[in-house]
C-alpha positions in Angstrom: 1.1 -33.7 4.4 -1.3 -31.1 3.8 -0.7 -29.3 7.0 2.9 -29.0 5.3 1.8 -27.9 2.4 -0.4 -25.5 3.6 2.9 -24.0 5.9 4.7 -23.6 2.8 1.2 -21.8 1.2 0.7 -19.0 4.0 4.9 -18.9 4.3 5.4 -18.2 0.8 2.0 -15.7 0.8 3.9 -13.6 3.4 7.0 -13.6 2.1 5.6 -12.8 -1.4 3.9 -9.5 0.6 6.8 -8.6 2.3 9.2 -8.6 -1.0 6.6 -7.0 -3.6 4.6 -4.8 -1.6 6.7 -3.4 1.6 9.9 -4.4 -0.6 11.2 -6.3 2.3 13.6 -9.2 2.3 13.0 -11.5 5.2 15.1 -14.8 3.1 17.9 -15.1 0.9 16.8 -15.7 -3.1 18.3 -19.4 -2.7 15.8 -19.9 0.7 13.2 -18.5 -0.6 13.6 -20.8 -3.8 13.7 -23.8 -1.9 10.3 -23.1 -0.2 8.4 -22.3 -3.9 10.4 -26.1 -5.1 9.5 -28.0 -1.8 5.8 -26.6 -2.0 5.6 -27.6 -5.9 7.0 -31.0 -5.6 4.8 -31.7 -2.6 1.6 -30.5 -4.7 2.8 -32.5 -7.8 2.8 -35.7 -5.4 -0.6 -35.0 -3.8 -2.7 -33.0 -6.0 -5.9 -33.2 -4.3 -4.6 -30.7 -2.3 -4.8 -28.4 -5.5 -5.5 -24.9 -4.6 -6.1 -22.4 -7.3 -4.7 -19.6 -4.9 -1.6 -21.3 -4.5 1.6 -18.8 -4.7 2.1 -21.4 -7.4 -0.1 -20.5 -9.9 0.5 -16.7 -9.7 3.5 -14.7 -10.4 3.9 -12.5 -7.0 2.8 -8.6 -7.0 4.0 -5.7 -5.8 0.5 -3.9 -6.4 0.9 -1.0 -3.9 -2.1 1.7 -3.3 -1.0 5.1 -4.4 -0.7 4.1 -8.1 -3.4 3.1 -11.1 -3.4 -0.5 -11.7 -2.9 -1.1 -15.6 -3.5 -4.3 -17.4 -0.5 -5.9 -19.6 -1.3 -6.2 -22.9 1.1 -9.2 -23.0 1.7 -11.3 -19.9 4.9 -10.3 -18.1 6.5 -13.8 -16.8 8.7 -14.8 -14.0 11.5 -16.8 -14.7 12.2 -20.0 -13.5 15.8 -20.7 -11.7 18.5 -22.9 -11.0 21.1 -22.8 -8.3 23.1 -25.6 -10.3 25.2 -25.7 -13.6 23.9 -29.4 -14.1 20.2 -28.5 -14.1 21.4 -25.3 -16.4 23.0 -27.9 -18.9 19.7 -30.1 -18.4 17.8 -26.8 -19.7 20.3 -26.3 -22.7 19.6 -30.1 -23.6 16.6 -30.2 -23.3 16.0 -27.3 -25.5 18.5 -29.0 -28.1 16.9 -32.4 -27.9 13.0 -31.1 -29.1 14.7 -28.3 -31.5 17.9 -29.5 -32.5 20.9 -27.5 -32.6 20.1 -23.9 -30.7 21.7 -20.3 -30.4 20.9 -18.4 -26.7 21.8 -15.5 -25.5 23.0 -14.8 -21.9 22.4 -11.2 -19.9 23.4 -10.6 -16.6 20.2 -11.2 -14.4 19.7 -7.3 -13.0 18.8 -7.6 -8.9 16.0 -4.4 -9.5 12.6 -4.2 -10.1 11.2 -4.9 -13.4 9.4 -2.3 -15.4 7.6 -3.0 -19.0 7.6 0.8 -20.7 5.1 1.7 -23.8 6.4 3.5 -26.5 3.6 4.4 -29.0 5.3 6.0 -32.5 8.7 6.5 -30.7 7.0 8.2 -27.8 6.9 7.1 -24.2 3.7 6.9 -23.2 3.4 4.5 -20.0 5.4 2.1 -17.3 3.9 -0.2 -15.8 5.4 -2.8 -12.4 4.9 -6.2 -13.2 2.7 -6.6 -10.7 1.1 -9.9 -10.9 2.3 -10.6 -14.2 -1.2 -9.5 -15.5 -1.6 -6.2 -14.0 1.1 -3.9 -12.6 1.1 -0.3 -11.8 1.2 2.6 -13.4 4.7 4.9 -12.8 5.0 6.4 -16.2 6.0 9.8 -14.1 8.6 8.1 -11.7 10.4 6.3 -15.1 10.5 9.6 -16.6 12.7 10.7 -14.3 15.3 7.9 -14.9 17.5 10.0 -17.6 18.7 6.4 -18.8 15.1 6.2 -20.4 14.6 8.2 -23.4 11.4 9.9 -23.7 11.2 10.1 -27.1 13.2 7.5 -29.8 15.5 8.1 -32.3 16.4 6.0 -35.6 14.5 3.5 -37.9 12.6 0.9 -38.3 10.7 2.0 -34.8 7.3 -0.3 -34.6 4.1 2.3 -34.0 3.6 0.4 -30.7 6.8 -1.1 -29.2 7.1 -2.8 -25.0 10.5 -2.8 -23.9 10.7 -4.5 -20.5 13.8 -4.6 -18.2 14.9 -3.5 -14.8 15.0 -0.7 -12.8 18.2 -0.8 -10.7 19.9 1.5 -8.0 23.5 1.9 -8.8 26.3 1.3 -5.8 26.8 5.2 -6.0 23.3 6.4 -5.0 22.6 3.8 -3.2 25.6 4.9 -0.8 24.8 8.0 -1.0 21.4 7.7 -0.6 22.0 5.9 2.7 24.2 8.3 4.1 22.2 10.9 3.8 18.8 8.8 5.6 21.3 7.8 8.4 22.2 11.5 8.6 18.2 12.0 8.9 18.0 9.8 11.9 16.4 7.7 9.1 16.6 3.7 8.6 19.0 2.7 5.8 17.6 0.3 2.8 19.0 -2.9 3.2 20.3 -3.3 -0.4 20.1 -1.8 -3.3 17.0 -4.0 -4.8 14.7 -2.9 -2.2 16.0 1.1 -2.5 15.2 0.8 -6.1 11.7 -0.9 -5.4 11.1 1.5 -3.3 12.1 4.3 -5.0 10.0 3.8 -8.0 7.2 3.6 -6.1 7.3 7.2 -4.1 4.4 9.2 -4.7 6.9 12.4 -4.7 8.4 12.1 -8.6 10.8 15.1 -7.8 12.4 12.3 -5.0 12.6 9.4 -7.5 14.6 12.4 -9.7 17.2 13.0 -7.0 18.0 9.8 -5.7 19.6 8.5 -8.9 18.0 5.2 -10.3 18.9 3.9 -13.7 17.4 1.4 -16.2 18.6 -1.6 -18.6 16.2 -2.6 -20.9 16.5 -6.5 -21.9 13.7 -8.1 -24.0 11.7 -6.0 -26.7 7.5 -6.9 -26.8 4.7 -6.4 -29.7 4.1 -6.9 -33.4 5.6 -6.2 -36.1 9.4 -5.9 -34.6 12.3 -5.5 -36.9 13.6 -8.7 -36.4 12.6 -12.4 -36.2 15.3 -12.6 -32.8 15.9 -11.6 -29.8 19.4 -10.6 -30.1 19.1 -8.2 -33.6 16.2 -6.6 -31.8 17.9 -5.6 -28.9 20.9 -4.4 -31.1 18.3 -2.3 -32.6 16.6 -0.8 -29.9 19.9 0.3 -29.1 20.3 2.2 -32.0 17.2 3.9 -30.8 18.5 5.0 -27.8 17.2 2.3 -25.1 19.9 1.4 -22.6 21.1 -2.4 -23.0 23.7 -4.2 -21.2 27.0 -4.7 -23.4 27.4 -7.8 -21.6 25.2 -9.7 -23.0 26.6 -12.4 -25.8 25.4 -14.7 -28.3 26.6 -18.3 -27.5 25.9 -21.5 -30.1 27.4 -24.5 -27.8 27.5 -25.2 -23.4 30.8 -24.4 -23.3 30.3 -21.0 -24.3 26.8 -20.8 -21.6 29.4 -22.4 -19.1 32.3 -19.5 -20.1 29.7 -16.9 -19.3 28.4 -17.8 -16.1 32.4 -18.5 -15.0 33.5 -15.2 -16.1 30.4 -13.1 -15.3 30.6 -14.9 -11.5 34.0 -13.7 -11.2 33.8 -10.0 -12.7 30.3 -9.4 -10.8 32.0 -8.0 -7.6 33.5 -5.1 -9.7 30.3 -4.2 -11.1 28.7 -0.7 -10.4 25.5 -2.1 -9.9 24.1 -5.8 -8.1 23.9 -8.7 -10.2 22.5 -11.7 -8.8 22.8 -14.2 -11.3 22.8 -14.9 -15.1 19.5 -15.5 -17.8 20.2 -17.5 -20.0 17.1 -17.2 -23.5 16.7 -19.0 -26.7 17.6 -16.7 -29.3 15.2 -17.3 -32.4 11.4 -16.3 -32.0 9.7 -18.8 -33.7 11.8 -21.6 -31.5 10.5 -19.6 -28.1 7.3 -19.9 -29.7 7.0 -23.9 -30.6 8.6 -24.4 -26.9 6.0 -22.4 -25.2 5.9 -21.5 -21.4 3.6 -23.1 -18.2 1.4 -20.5 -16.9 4.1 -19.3 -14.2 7.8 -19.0 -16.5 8.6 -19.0 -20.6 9.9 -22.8 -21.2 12.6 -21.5 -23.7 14.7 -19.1 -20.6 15.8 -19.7 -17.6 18.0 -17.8 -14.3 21.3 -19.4 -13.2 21.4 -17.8 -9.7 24.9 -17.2 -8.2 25.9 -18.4 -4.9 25.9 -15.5 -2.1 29.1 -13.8 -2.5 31.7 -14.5 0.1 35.0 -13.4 1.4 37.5 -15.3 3.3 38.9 -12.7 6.1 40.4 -12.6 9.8 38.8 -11.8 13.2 40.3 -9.6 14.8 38.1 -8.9 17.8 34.1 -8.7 18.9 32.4 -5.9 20.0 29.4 -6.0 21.9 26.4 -3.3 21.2 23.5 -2.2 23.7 20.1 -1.1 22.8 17.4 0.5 24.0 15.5 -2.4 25.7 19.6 -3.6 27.3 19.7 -6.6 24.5 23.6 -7.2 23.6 24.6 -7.9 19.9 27.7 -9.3 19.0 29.6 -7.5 16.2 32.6 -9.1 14.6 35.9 -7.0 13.6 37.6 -8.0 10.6 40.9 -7.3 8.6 38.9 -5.3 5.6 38.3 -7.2 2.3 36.0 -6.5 -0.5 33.0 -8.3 -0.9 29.8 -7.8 -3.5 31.3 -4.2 -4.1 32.0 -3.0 -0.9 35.2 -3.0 1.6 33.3 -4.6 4.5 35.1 -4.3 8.3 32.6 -5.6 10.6 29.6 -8.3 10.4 27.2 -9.7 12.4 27.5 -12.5 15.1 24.1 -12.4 16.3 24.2 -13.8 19.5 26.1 -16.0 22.0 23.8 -19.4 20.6 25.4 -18.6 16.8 29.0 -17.9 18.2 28.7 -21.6 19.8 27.2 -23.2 17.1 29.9 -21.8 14.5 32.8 -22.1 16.9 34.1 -18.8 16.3 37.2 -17.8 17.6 39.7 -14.5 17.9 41.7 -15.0 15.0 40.2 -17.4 13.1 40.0 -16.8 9.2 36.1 -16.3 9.1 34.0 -16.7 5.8 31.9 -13.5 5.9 28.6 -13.3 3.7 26.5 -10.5 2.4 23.0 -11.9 2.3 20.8 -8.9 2.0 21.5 -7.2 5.4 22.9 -3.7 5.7 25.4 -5.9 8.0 27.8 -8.6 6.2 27.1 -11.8 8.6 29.7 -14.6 9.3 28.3 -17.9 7.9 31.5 -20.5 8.6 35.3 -20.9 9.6 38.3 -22.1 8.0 39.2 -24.6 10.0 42.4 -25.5 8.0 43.5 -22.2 8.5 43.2 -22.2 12.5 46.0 -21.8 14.8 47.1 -23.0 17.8 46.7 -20.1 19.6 42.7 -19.7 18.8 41.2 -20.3 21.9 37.5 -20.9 22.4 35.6 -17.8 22.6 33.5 -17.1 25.6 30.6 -14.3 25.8 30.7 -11.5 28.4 29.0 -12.2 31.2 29.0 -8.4 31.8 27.3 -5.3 30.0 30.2 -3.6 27.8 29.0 -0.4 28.8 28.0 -0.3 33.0 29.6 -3.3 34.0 26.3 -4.9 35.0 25.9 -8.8 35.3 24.1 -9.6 31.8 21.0 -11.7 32.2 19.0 -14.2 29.4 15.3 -14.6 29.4 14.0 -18.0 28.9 13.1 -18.7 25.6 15.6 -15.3 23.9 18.4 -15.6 22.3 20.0 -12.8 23.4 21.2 -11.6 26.3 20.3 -8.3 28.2 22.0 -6.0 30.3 18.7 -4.9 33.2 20.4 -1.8 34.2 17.8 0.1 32.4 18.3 3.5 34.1 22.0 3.7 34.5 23.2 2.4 30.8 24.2 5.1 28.6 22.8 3.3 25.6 19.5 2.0 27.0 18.9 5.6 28.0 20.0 7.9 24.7 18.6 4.9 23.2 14.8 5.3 25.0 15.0 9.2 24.1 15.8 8.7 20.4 13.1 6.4 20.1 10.8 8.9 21.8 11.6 11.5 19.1 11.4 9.5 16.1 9.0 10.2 13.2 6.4 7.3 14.0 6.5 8.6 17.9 6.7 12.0 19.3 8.0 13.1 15.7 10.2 16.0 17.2 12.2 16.4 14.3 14.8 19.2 15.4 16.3 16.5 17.7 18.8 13.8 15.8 20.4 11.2 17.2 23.6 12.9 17.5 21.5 15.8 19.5 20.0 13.3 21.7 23.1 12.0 22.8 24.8 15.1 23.2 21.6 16.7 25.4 21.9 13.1 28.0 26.1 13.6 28.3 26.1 16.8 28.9 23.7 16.7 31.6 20.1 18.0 30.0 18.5 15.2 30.0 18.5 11.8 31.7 15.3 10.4 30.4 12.2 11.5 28.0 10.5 13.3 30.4 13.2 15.7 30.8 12.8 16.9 27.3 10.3 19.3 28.2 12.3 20.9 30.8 15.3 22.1 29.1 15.1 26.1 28.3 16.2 27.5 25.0 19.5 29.3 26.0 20.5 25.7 27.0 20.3 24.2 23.7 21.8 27.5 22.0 25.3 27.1 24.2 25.9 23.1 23.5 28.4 22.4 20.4 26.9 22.9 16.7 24.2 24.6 17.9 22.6 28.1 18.1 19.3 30.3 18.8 17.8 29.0 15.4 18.2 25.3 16.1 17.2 26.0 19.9 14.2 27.7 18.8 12.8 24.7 16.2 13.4 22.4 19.0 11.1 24.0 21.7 8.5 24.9 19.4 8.1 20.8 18.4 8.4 20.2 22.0 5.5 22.2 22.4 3.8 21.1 18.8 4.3 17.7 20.5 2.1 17.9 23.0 -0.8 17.6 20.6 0.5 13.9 19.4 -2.3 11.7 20.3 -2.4 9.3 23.1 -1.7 6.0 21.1 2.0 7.8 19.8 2.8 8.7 23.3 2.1 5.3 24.1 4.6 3.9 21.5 7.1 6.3 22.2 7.1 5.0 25.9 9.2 2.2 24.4 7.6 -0.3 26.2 9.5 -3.9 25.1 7.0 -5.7 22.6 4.7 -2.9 22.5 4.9 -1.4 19.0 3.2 1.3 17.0 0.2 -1.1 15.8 -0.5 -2.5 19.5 -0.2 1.0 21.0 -2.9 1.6 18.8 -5.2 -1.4 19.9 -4.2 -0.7 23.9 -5.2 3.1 23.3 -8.1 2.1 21.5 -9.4 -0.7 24.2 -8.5 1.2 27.7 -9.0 4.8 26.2 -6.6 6.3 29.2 -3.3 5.9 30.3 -4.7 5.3 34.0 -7.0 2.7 33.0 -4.1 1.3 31.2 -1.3 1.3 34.2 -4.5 -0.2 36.3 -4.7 -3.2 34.2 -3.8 -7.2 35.1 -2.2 -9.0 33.1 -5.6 -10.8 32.1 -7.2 -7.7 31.1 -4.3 -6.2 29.5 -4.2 -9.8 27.2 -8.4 -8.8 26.6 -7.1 -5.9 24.1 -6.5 -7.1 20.6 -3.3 -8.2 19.6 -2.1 -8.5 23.0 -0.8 -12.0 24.3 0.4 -13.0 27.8 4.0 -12.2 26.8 3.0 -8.6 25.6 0.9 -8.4 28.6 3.4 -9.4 31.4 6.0 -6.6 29.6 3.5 -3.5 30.0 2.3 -5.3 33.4 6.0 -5.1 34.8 6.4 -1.6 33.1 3.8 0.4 35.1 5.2 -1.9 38.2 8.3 0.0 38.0 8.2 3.1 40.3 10.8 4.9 38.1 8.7 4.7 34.7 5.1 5.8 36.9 7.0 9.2 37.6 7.8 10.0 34.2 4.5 9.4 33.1 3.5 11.5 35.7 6.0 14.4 34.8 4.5 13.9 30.9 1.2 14.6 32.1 1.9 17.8 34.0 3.5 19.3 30.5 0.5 18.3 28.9 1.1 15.4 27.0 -2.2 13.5 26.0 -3.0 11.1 29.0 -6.2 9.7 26.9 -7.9 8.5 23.7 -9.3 11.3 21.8 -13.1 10.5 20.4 -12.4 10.2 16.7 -14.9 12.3 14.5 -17.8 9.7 13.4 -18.6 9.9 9.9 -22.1 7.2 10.3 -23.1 4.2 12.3 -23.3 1.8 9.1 -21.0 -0.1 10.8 -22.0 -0.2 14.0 -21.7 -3.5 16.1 -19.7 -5.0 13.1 -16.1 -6.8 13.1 -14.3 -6.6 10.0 -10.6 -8.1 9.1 -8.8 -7.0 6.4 -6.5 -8.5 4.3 -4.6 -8.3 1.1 -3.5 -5.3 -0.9 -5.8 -2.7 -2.4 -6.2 -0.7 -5.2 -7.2 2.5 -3.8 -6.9 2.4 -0.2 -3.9 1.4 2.1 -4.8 -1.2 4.8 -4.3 1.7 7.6 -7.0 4.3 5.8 -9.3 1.1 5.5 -8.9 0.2 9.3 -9.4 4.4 9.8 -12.7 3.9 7.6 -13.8 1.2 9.2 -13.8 2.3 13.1 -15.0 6.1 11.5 -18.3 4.4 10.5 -18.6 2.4 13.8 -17.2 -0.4 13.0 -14.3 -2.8 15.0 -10.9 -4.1 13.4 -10.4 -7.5 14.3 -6.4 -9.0 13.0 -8.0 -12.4 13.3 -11.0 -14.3 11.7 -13.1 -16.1 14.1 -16.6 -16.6 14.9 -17.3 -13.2 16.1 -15.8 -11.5 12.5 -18.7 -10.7 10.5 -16.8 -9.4 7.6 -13.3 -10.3 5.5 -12.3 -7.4 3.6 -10.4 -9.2 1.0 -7.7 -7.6 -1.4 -5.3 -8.9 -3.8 -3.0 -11.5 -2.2 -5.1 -12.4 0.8 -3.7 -14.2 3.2 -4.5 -18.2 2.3 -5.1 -18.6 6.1 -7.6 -16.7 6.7 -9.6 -17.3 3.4 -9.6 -20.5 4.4 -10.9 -20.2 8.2 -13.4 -17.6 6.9 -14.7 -19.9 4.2 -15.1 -22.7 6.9 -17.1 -20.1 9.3 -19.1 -18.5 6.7 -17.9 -14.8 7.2 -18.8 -12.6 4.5 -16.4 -11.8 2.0 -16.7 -8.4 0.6 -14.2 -6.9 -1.8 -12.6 -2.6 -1.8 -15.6 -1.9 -4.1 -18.1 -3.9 -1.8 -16.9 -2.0 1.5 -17.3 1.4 -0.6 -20.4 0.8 -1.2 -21.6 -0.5 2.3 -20.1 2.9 3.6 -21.5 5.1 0.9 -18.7 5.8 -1.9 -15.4 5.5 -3.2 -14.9 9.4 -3.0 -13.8 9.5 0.5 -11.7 11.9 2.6 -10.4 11.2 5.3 -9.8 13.8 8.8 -6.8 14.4 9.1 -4.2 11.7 10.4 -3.6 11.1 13.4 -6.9 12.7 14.4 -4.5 15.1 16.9 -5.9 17.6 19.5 -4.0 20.6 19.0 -1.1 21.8 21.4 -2.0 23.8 24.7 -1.8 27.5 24.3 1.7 29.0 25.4 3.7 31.7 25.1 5.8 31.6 21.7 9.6 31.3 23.2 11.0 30.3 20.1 0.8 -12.3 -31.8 3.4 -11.7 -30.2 7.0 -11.1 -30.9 10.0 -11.1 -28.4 10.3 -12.1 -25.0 6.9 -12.1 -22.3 8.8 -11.0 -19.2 
């Protein structure tokens, strides 16, 4: 049991990182909540298992490290939820049975990211992230922006210091917008609104948060001294100050009106100009929230009601089948168009020929389609009552869509792959747009749309012949010219500075990302060493297991892929690891591995740091680590192992110190060489959360 337990700990832990600091979604709200209740019920049965740095006992963060970290005067709390209207009844009883008969009020639950903003006499004066509920960070200049916020308030009865604490959201509008125009960048789409906003709000560029359109609803007023002894007069009044509250928010005195809201609010949400992922449901009167109290994770006087994913009952109408770069095949499903969560969706995801099978999906079949966070709708079900005779079983290609080639499936994957890597139009625009991208090569005059049209009209049949095309070329091909010809040779050119590790990532070698580029460049120092490499040395380097080395291994055996690393080295592109500039030895002979989040330095300048002053980035703790460098959040895993072994546990402070200071600089990133010389061609009152 407490392997299981401790599962759900580093599961949760990672999650939690992923959601409030990268403002990823990896799980659905309802999954996600059924890890947290299966990890507290299992602690509740064995609690000598008790951990005090169980996700548990903390609220999650989203402490980033570009921002001051700023206490809360007063706590901001999560709320607990329910997926079920009899536990939601249980709540309203419960309440009624220790305080007799009970108004609440019930808001739309906002899917943003929530914000607690200061005003001190009428004036805004911070805004603050929840963070972990105790701290949060400081974005008083990004929630300026938001024109929904007033900077200054109008009216009466204003308290000389006020908290009002609600929800940053990112409205269908910009959202759409804001996605078009990153896909027109060669950019990746957010996945949904909630994580554009999240993101949003925490861009170090205020002038960006300005343009991209957030807005703000403001749902529970904090401090001392408020107008009123309620929740619900106090929000009417902060309205009358200026502060954006939701007009869907109503008073109810009995279940059947709670039950009323939820039905109606459920069935209006997909109309809404904004994502609304559920319903909160408070106790109205202070003093009542007060005697009821809260546990030190949630208020016990509120709690979420959290919808069911919305669905949509449409017909199939036919599959297409995608390539990407590496040949893998992904199954996209064509519907009749219907509206779901806001949107008219067309197409949705299959994922692969093992989830077809499972679902028994067939042409024609009325399909329930689902929108659970992916950019992508994805069908979860069929109805099978609505299935006709002439829905025959589906069978997968057996062929590539796009060459005709006999598809293949490694052992172990899902998916299946077309291995005609050199004469598949996708595999191949694919491989050059991944050489350009930002994190690679980072020529930015070349888009997607550019790449494509340079490999079908006969310019370029793999990376290497990017840095043979002449100028006048470019200038003649379809929405082009001598400017846009001229930008793209000189970043061909500024490209051949890129260091070693980016060239190694843009290879697009399968399973070798950005982060293990970095380890092979760091650990072979040369591409030659590198293509000389077994498989057992290759799996020496950090971060590199068997599978990742058998994939570069069967790379550099490939004749075709030696002689365009050959024809990158004769334009100059760096073949080797440059030395980075040393800033001291203090670290020499030591292995350090970091985890958490920090206040003042992202994990990639501490790694920087660390090797700058001699040191070695380890991603695992073991016997050889000499030092955890812990942040907020660390990893329960690893604590744990380094506990047992007896590394030393430093903290951001600690490692500053060890290195000389917290006033550091750092070279310039990536530590380039620059580009050959050529000729230029071109008490508290109101609600704690």
């Amino acid at each position: 049991m407490k392997q299981r337990i401790e599962q759900l700990r580093d599961r949760i832990n990672l999650l939690n990182y992923k959601y409030y600091v990268e403002a990823q979604s990896e799980v659905s709200d309802y999954e996600y909540d059924a890890l947290l209740r299966e990890l507290q019920e299992l602690e509740a049965q064995h609690p000598e298992f008790f951990d005090p740095n169980s996700p548990t006992q903390r609220v999650g963060s989203d402490l980033g490290s570009g921002f001051v970290s700023v206490e809360h005067r007063y706590p901001m709390l999560s709320l607990g939820n329910t997926y079920s209207l009899d536990e939601l009844r249980e709540f309203v009883n419960r309440v009624e049975r220790e305080e007799g008969h009970t108004e609440f009020v019930c808001e739309l639950k906002f899917d943003g990211t929530a914000i607690s903003i200061i005003y001190e006499n009428g004036k805004l004066t911070r805004a603050v992230t929840r963070g972990d509920g105790t701290r949060g960070d400081d974005v008083t200049a990004n929630i300026r922006t938001i024109r929904t916020v007033p900077l200054v308030l109008r009216g009466d009865n204003i308290p000389p210091y006020v908290e009002m604490r609600g929800e940053v959201i990112m409205p269908h509008a910009s959202f759409q917008r804001l996605n078009a125009e990153r896909e027109e960048a060669g950019e990746n789409p957010f996945a949904n609104p909630r994580n554009a906003a999240a993101g949003t709000i925490k861009l170090q560029s205020s002038a960006e948060v300005a343009r991209r359109g957030l807005d703000c609803y403001l749902y529970s007023m904090v401090g001392e001294g408020l107008p009123h002894e309620n929740h619900w007069d106090n929000l009417q009044e902060a309205r009358g100050w200026g502060l954006k509250i939701s007009d869907r928010m109503v008073r109810c005195r009995s279940w059947e009106e709670i039950e009323e809201f939820i039905t109606r609010t459920d069935s209006e949400r997909g109309s809404l100009p904004y994502d609304t992922d559920g319903a909160v449901v408070k106790v109205n009167d202070y003093a009542t929230q007060r005697r009821l109290g809260s546990t030190a994770k949630a208020p016990r006087w509120a709690v979420a009601y959290k919808f069911k994913a919305e669905q949509a009952l449409s017909r199939l109408l036919s599959v297409d089948f995608q390539v990407g770069r590496t040949g893998a095949v992904t199954p996209v499903a064509n519907l009749e168009p219907v509206q779901l969560a806001g949107t008219v969706v067309k197409r949705a995801s299959l994922h692969n020929a093992d989830q077809i099978a499972l679902l028994d999906v067939r042409v024609g079949d009325m399909v329930y389609v689902e929108k659970g966070g992916e950019i992508i709708p994805k069908i979860t079900g069929v109805e099978l009552s609505e299935r006709t005779d002439d829905c025959v079983p589906f069978e997968y290609i057996a062929r590539c869509p796009e060459c005709g080639t006999p598809l293949v499936r490694i052992e172990g994957e899902a998916k299946h792959y077309c291995p005609n890597s050199e004469g598949c139009k996708p595999q191949i625009v694919g491989r050059i747009i991944h050489f350009i991208s930002r994190k690679a090569m980072n020529i930015e005059g070349i888009g997607d749309e550019t790449a494509e049209l340079l490999y079908t009209s006969g310019l370029v049949s793999n990376i290497a012949d990017l840095y043979r095309i002449l100028p006048q070329q470019i200038a003649t091909l379809p929405r082009m010219g001598t400017k846009s010809a001229e930008n793209i040779m000189r970043q061909l050119t500024e490209s051949r500075g890129v260091p070693f590790s980016r060239v190694l990532f843009a290879l697009g070698i399968r399973f070798v990302g950005e982060t293990t580029a970095k380890y092979l460049a760091n650990h072979f120092r040369t591409m030659d060493a590198l293509m000389a490499a077994s498989v057992e040395e290759l799996a020496e380097a950090d971060e590199v297991g068997e599978k990742i080395a058998e994939s570069i291994r069967a790379y550099f055996a490939d004749e075709r892929n030696v002689a365009i690393i050959n024809r990158l080295r004769e334009v100059g592109l760096q073949m080797e690891e440059v030395e980075k500039e040393s800033l001291s030895d203090v670290l020499a002979g030591k292995s350090i591995v970091i985890s958490g989040s920090f206040v003042r330095h992202s994990r990639d300048e501490l790694k920087a740091l660390i090797e700058l002053h001699g040191g070695k980035n380890l991603a695992t703790v073991s016997g050889t680590t000499d030092y955890l460098l812990a942040g907020d959040k660390i990893g329960p895993a690893k604590l744990q192992k380094a506990t047992k072994l007896g590394v030393q546990i430093i903290s951001e402070s600690e490692f500053e110190e060890m290195i000389g200071g917290a006033e550091i600089t750092l070279p310039k990133e990536p530590f380039e060489k620059p580009a050959p010389k050529v000729e230029e061609k071109i008490p508290v009152q109101g609600a704690l959360f």
